[in-house]
VODOLO-20905 format. One record per residue: x, y, z of N, C-alpha, C, CB in turn; residue in one letter. Coordinates in steps of 0.02 Angstrom, whole numbers, padded with zeros to 5 digits, always signed. Glycine has a CB too. Example, Ala and Ser with C-alpha at 12.3 -4.5 7.8 and 13.67 -1.06 7.14 Angstrom:
// residues 2
+00660-00284+00390+00615-00225+00390+00660-00165+00390+00565-00224+00452A;+00642-00112+00354+00684-00053+00357+00645+00002+00394+00704-00030+00286S;
***
This chain:
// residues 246
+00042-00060+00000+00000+00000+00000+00044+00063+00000-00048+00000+00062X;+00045+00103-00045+00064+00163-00049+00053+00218+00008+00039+00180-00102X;+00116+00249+00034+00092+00283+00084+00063+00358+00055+00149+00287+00136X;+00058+00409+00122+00017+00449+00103+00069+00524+00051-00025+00468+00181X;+00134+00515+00068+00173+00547+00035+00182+00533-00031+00221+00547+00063X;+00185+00470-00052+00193+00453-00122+00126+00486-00156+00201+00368-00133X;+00045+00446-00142+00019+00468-00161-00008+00534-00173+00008+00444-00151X;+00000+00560-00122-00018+00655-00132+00056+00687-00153-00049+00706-00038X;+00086+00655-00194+00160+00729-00207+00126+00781-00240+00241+00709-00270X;+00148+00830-00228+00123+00892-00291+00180+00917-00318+00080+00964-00264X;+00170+00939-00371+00093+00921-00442+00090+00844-00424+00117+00935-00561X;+00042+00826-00464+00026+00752-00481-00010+00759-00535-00011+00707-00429X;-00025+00686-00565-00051+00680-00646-00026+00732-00676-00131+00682-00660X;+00024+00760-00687+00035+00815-00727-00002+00822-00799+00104+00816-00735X;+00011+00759-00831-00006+00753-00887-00098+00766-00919+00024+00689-00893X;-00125+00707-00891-00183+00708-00892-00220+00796-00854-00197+00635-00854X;-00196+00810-00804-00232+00867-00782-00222+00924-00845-00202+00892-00705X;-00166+00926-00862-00133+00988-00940-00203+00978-00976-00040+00951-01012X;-00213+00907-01000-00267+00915-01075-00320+00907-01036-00266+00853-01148X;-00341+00903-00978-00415+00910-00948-00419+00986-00936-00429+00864-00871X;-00394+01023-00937-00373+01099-00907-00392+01131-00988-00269+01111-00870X;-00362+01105-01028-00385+01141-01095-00426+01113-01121-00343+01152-01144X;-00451+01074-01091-00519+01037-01125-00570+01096-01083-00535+00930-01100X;-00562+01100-01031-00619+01119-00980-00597+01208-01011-00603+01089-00870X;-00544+01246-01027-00541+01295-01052-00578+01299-01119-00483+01309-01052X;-00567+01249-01188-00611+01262-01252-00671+01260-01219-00606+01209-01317X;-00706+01224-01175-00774+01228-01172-00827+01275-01164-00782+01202-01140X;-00774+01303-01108-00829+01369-01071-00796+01430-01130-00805+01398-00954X;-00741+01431-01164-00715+01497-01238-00783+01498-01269-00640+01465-01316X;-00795+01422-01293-00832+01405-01367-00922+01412-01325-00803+01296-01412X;-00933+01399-01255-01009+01406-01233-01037+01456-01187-01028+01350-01203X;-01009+01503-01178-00996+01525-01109-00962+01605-01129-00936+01464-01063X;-00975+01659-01104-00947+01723-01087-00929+01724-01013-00996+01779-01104X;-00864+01671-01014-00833+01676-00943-00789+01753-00906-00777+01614-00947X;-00809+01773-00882-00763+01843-00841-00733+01808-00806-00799+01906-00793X;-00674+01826-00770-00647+01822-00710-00631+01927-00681-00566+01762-00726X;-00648+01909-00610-00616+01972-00605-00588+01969-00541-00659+02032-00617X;-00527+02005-00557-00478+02008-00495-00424+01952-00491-00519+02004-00428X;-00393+01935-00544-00346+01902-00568-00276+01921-00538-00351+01908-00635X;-00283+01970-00524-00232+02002-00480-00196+02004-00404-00250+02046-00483X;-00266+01973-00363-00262+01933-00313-00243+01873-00288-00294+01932-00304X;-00198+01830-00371-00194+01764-00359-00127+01775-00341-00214+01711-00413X;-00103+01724-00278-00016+01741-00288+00016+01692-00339+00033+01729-00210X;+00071+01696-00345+00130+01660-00377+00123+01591-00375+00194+01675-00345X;+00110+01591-00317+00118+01520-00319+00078+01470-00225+00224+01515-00333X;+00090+01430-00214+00060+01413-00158+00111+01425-00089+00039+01338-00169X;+00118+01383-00022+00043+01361+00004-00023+01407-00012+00045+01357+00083X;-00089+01345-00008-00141+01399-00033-00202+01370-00020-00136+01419-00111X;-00271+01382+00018-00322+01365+00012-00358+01413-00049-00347+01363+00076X;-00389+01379-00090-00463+01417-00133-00526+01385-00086-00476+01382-00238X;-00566+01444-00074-00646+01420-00055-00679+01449-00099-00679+01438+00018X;-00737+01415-00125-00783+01463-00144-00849+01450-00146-00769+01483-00198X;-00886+01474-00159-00982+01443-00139-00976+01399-00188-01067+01503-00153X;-01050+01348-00176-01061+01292-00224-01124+01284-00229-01032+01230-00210X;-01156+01329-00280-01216+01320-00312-01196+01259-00360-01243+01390-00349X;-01171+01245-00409-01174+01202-00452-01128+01136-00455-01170+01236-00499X;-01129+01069-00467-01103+01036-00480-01027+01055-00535-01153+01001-00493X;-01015+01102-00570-00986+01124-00617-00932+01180-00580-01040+01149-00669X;-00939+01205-00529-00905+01241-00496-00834+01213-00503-00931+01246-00434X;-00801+01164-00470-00746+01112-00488-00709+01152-00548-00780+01029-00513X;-00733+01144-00613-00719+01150-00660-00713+01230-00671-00757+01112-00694X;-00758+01284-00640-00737+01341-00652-00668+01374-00609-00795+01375-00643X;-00639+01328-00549-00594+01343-00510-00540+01330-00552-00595+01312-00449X;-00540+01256-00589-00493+01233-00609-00472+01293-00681-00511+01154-00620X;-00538+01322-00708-00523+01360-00761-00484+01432-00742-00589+01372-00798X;-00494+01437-00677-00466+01495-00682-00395+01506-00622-00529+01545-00672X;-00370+01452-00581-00316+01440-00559-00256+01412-00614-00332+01399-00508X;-00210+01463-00600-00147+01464-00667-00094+01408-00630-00097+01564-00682X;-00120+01368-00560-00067+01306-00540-00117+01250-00548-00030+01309-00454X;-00087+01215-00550-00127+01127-00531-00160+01143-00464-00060+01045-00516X;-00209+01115-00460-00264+01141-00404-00283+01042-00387-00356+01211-00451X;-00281+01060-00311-00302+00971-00282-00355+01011-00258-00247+00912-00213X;-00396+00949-00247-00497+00968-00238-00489+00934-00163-00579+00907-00312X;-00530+00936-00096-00568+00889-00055-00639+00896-00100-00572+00911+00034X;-00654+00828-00102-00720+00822-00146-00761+00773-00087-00706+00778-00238X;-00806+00760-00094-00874+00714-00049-00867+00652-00089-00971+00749-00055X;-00850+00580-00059-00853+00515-00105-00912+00491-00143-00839+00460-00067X;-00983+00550-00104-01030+00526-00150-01057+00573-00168-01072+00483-00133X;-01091+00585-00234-01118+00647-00267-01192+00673-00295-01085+00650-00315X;-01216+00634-00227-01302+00640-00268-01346+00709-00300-01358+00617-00207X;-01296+00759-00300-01326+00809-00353-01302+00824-00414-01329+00866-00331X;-01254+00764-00439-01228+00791-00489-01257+00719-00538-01140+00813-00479X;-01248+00733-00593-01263+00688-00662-01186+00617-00648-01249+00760-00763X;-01221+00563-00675-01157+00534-00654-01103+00516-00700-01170+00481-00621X;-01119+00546-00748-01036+00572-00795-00999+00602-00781-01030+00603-00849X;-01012+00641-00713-00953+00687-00689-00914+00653-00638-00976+00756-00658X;-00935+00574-00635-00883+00537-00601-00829+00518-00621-00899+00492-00582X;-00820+00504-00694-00756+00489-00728-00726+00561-00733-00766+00450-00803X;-00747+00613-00733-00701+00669-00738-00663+00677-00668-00742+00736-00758X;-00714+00659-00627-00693+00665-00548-00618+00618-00544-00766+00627-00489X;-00627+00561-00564-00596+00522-00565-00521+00525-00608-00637+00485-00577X;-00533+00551-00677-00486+00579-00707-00436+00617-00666-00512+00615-00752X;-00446+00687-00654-00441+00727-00608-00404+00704-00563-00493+00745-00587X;-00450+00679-00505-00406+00625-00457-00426+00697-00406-00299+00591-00482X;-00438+00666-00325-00471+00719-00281-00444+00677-00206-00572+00730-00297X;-00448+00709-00152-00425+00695-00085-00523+00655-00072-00388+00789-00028X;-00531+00610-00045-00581+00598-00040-00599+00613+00045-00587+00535-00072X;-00675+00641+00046-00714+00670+00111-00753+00619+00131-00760+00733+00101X;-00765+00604+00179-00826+00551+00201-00869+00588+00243-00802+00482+00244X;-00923+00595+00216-00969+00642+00261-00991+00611+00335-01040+00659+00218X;-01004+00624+00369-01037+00610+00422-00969+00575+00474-01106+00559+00400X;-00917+00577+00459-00851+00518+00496-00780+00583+00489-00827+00413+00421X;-00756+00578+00539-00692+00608+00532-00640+00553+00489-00664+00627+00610X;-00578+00574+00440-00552+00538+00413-00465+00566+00413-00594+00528+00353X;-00435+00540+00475-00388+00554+00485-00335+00551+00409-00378+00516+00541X;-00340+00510+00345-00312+00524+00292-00322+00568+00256-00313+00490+00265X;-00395+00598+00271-00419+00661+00215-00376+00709+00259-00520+00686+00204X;-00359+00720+00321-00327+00769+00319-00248+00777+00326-00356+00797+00357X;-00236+00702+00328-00169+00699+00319-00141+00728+00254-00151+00634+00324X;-00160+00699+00195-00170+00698+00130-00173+00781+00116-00237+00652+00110X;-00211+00826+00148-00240+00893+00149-00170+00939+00172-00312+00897+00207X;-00131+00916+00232-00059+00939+00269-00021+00899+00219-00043+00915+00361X;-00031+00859+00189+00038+00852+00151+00039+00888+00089+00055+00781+00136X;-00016+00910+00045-00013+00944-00010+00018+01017+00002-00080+00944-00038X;-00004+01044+00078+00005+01111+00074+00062+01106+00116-00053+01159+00094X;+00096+01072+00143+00174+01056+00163+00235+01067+00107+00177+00975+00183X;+00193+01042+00041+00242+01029-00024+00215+01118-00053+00210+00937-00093X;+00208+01163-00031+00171+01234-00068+00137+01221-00093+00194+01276-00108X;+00090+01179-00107+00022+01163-00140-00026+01194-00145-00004+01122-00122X;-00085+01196-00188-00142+01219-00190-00201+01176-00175-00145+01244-00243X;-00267+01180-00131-00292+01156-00123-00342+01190-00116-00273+01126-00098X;-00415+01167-00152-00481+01198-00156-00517+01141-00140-00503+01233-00225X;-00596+01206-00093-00626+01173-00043-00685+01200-00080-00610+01188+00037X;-00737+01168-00084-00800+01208-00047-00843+01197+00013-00845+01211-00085X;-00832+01249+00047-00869+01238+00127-00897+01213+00154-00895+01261+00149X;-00961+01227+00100-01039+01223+00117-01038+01136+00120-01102+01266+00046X;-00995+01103+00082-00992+01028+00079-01059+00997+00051-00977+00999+00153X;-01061+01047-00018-01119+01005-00045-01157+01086-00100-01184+00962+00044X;-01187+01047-00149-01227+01108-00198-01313+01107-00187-01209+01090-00292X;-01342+01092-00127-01419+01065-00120-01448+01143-00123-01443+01012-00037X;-01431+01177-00144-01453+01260-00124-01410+01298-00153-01452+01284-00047X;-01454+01346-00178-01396+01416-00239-01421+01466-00194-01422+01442-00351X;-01395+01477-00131-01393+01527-00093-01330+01487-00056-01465+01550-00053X;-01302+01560-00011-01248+01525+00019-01266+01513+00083-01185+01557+00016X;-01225+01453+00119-01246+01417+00187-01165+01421+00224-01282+01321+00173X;-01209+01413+00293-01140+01414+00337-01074+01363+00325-01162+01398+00410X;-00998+01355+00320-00968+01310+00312-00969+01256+00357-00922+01328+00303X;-00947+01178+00331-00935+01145+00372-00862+01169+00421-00938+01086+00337X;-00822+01124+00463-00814+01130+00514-00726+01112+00489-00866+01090+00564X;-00714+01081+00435-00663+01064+00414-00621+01116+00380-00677+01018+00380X;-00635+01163+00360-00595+01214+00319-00585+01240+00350-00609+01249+00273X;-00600+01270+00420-00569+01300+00465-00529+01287+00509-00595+01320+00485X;-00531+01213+00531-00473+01175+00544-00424+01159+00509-00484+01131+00558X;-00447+01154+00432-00360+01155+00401-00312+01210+00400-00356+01143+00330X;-00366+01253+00401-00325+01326+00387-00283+01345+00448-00380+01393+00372X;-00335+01318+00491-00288+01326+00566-00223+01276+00556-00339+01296+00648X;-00236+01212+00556-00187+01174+00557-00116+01178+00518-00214+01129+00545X;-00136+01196+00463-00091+01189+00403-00059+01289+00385-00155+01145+00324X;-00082+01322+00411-00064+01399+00442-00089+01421+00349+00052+01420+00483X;-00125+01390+00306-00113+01418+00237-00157+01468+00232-00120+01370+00180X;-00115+01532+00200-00159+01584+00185-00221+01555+00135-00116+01644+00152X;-00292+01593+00127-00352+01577+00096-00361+01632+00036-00413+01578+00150X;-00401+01601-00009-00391+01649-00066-00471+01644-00089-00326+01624-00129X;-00525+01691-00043-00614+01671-00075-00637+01680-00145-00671+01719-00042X;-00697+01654-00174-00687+01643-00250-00780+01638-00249-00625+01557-00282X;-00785+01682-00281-00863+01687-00277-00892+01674-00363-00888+01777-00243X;-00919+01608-00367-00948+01597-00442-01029+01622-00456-00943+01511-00460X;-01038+01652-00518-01098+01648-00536-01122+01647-00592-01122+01680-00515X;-01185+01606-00608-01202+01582-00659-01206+01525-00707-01190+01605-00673X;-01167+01481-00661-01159+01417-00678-01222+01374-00673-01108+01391-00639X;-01249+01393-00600-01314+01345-00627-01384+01358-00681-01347+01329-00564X;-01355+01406-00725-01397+01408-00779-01350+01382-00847-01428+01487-00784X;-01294+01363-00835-01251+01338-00919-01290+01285-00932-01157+01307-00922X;-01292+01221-00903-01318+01175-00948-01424+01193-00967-01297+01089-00900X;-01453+01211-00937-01506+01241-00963-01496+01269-01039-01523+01292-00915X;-01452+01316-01016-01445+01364-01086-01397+01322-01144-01400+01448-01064X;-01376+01292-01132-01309+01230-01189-01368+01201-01223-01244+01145-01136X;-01422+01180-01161-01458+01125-01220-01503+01159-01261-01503+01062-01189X;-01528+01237-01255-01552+01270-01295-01496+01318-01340-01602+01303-01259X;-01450+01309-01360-01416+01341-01369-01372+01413-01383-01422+01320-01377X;-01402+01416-01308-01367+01503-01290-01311+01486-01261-01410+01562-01232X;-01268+01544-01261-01213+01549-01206-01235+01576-01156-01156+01583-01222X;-01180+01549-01097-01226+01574-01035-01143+01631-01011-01263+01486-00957X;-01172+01677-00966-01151+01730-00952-01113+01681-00872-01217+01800-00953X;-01056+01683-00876-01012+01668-00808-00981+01706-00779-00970+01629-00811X;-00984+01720-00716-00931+01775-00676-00895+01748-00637-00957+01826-00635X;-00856+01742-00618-00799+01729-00569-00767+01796-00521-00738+01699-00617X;-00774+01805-00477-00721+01855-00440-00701+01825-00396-00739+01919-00411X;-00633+01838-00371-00602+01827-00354-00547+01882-00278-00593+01807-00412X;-00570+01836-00233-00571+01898-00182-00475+01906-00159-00636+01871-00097X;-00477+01949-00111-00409+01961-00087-00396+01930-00014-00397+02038-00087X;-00334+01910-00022-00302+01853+00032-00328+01875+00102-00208+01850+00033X;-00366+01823+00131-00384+01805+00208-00316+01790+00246-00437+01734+00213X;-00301+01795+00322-00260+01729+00334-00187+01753+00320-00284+01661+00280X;-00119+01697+00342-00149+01647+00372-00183+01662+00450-00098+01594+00372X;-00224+01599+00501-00227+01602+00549-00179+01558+00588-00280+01600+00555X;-00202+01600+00662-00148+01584+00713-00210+01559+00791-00085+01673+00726X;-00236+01503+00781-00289+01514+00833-00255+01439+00893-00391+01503+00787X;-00292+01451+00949-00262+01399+00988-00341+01359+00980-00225+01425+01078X;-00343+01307+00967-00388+01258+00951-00409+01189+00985-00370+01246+00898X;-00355+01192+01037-00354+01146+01086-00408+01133+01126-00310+01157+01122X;-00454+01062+01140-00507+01064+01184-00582+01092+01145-00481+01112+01245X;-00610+01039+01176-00678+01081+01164-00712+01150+01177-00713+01053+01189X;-00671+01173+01228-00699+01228+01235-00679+01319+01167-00674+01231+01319X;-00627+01278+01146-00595+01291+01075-00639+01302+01018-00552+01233+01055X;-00695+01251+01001-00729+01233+00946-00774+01297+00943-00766+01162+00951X;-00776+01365+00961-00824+01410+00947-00771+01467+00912-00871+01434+01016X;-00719+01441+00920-00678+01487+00887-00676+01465+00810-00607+01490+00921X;-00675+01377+00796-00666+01363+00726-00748+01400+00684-00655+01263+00718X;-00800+01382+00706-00816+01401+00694-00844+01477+00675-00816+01369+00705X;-00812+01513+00721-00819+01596+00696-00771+01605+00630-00787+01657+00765X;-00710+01576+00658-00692+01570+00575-00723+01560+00516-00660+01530+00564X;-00747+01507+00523-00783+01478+00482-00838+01507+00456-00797+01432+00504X;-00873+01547+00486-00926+01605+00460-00868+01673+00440-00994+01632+00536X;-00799+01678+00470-00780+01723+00415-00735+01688+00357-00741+01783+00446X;-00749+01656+00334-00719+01634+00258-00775+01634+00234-00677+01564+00243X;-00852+01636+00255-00893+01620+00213-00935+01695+00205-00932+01553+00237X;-00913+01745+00244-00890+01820+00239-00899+01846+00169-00813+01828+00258X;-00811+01813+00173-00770+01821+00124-00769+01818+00058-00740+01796+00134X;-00837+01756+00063-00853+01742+00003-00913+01770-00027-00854+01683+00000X;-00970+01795+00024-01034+01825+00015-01002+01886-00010-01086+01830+00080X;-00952+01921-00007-00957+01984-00037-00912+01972-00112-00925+02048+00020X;-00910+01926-00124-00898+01905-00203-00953+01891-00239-00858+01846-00213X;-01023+01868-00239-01074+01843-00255-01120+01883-00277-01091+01812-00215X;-01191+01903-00294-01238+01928-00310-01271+01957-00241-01271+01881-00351X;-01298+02015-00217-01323+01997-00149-01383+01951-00124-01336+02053-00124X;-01418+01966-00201-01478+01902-00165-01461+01836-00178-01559+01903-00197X;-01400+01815-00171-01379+01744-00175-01332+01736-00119-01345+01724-00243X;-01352+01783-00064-01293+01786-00003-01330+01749+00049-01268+01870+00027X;-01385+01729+00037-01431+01691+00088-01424+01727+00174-01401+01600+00087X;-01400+01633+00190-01358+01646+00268-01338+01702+00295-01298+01619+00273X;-01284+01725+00239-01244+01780+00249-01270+01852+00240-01194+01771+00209X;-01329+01865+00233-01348+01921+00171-01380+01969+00257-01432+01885+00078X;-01355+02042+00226-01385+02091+00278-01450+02120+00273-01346+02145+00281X;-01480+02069+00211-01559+02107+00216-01593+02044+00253-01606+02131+00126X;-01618+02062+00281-01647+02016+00351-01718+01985+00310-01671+02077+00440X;-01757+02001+00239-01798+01970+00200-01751+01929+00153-01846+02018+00168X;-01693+01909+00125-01649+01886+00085-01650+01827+00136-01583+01931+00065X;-01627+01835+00197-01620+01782+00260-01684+01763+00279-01585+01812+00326X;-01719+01769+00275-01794+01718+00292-01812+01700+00239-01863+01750+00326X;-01789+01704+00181-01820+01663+00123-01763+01624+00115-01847+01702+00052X;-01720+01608+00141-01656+01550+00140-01664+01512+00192-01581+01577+00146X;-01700+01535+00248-01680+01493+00304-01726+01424+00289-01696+01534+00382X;-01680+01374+00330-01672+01289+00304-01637+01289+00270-01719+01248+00272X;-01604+01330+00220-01556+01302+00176-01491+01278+00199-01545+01345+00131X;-01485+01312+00284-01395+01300+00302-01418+01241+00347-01336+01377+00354X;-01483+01184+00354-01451+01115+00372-01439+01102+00319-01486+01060+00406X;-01392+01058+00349-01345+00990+00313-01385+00946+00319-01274+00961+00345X;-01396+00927+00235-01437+00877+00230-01391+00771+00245-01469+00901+00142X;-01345+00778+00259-01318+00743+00271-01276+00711+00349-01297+00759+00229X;-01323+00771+00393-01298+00765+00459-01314+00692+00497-01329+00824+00499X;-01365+00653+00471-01359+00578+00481-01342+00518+00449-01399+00563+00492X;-01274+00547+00420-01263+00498+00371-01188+00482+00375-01285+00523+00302X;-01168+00426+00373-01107+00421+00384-01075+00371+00333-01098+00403+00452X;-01037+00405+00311-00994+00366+00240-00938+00361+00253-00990+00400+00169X;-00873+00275+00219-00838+00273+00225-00839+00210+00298-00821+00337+00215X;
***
């Protein structure tokens, strides 16, 4: 069995990720009026968390379009909102695997070793696309960030969950990307339970971070009009809080 260093070196797949990267670039050129803005905010190079909201199954693919390094994903092992052709891409790709409902001392080994090597590594929070408003993060991105000291880089998408609608009628769909300015790193003492109210305040500010990249009426959770927030609320349970995978 391969240990956890061999398998996570970075880069990895070099090869295959190059022509999936310009595959996933002709797509959105030739279907899509993709923006990015704030390209300017990306650094050089890693250590590096990306977060960004996850309205769409397709998100993945707009990170990957617009990060200029090889980008490693934490992805969920199972994907019941997405079509299941996006498992061989998943797979292509190649991703740190999450088990919902179970702590998985390799997902975060795997997670400290990418960003040990200056790595890049993209999250999305919310741990899941069941809702195109944004929801509070899970509990893990704020522990890596603690753990692993890596500055955060927020990434607010929109419009993705109208591309395939509009592909099969054949419009282009209008994509935005912005791209926010460096969070982080943090320095928190995390020790003990009595600790755990701190990950989480974090954790509502990366997801901050990210509401002011977004549309405002797609800020849900986060949003300061207090009618934007009662027409979201239910959306920040986790529909997966009794479920344990892995």
């Amino acid at each position: 069995m391969k240990s956890i260093s061999t398998v996570y070196s970075y880069p990895r797949r070099r090869t295959v990720r190059t022509i999936l990267k310009s595959l996933i670039h002709l797509l959105f050129a030739t279907t899509a009026d993709f923006e990015i803005v704030g390209k300017e905010n990306l650094p050089s190079r890693g250590p590096l968390l990306m977060v960004g909201n996850h309205f769409s199954f397709l998100d993945p693919l707009a990170m990957i379009r617009i990060a200029p390094w090889g980008v490693e994903f934490l992805g969920g092992t199972q994907t019941p909102n997405a079509p299941r052709w996006t498992e061989w891409l998943r797979n292509m790709w190649g991703f740190i695997p999450v088990f919902r409902g179970s702590v998985s001392r390799e997902t975060f080994s795997a997670s400290e070793r990418i960003i040990s090597q200056n790595g890049v590594l993209a999250i999305f929070p919310e741990g899941g696309n069941w809702a195109n408003v944004l929801r509070p993060a899970r509990p893990g991105v704020a522990f890596l960030a603690v753990r692993t000291g890596a500055p955060i880089i927020p990434v607010g998408f929109d419009g993705l969950e109208t591309f395939l609608p509009h592909l099969r009628k054949g419009k282009r769909s209008r994509i935005t990307t912005r791209i926010g300015k460096q969070i982080g790193p943090f320095n928190l003492d995390i020790r003990g339970r009595e600790n755990r109210g701190k990950l989480d305040e974090l954790g509502h500010e990366i997801m901050k971070s990210i509401s002011e990249l977004i549309p405002p009426d797609k800020r849900g959770y986060y949003s300061n009009d207090p009618a934007i927030r009662e027409k979201a609320k239910g959306t920040e349970i986790y529909p997966w809080d009794d479920i344990q995978e892995g």
